[in-house]
C-alpha positions in Angstrom: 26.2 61.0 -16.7 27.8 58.0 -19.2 29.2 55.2 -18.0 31.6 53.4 -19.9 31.9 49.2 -20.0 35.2 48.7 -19.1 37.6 45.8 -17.5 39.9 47.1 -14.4 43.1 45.2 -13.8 44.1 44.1 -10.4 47.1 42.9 -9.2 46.8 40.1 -6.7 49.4 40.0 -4.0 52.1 37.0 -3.9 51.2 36.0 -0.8 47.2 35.8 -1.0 46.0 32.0 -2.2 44.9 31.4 -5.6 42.3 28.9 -6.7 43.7 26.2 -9.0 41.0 25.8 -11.5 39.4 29.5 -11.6 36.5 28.4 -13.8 34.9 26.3 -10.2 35.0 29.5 -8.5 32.3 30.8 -6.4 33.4 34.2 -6.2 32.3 36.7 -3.8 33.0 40.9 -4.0 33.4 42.1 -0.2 33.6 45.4 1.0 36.7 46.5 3.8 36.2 49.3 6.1 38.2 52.1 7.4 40.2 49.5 9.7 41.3 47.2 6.8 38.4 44.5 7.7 36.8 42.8 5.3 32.9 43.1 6.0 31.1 39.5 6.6 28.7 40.0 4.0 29.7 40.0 0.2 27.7 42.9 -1.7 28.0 40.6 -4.9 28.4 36.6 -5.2 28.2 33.6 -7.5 25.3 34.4 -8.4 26.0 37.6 -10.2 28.4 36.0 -12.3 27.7 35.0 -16.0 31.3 34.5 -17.1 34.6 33.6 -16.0 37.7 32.5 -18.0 42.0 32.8 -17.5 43.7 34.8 -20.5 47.1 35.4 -20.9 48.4 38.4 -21.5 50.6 38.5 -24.4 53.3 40.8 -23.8 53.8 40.1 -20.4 52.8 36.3 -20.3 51.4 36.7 -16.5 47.6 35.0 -16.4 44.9 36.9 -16.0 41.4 36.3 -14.7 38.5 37.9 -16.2 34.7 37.8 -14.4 31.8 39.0 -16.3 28.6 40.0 -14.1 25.0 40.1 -14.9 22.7 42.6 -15.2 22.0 42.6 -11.7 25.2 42.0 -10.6 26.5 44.7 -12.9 24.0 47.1 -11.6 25.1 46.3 -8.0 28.6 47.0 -8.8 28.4 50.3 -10.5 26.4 51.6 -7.5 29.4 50.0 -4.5 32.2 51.1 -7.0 30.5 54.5 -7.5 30.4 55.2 -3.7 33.8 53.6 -2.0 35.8 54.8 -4.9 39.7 54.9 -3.2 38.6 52.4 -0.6 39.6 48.4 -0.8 37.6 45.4 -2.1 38.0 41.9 -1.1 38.2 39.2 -3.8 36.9 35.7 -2.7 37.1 32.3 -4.2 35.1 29.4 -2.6 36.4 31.8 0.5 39.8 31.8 0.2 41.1 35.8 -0.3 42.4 36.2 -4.2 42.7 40.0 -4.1 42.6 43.3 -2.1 42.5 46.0 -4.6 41.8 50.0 -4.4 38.8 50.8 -6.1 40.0 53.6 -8.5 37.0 54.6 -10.4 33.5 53.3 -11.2 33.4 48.9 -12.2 30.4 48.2 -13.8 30.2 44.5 -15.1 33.5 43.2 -15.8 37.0 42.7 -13.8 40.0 41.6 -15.4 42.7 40.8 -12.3 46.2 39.5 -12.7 47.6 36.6 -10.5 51.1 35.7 -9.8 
């Protein structure tokens, strides 16, 4: 089977808090259960991170935030996405909630997600 590098946008709910300067993040990638809870432990952190920068996207002019994993980290990913695909992930930064996306298909090293 082929897997594709790809970047998945998410939208990040009004509501949810967003981190001033995104570049001092210390992200963490949480699962959520059946119930809507966010498990305690994040199945990628900080640590699996190699890149993160804010873009703008150009037609729209909304800012986007784009996270780049390692190898590792990228490995990890695939193998969550690949499993919980239509279930939620939890977005953290320095553990405040960003996002609460549906995972629609397989994420391997990159995530592109939109704040508002």
């Amino acid at each position: 089977m082929k897997y594709f590098t790809f970047a998945i946008i998410l939208f990040i709910f009004p509501q949810l808090v967003v981190a001033a300067d995104i570049t001092q993040c210390h992200f963490t990638f949480h699962g959520v259960n059946a119930n809507n809870e966010i498990n305690d432990q994040p199945y990628l952190n900080h640590t699996h991170v190699i890149a993160i920068e804010n873009r703008i996207d150009q037609p729209t002019g909304q800012e986007r935030i784009y996270v780049n994993f390692n190898k590792n980290g990228a490995e990890i990913n695939e193998k969550y996405t690949q499993k919980n695909i239509g279930k939620y992930i939890a977005i953290f930064c320095n553990g405040k909630l960003l996002s609460k996306p549906r995972i629609l298909d397989i994420i391997k090293n990159e995530v592109l997600f939109s704040i508002e």
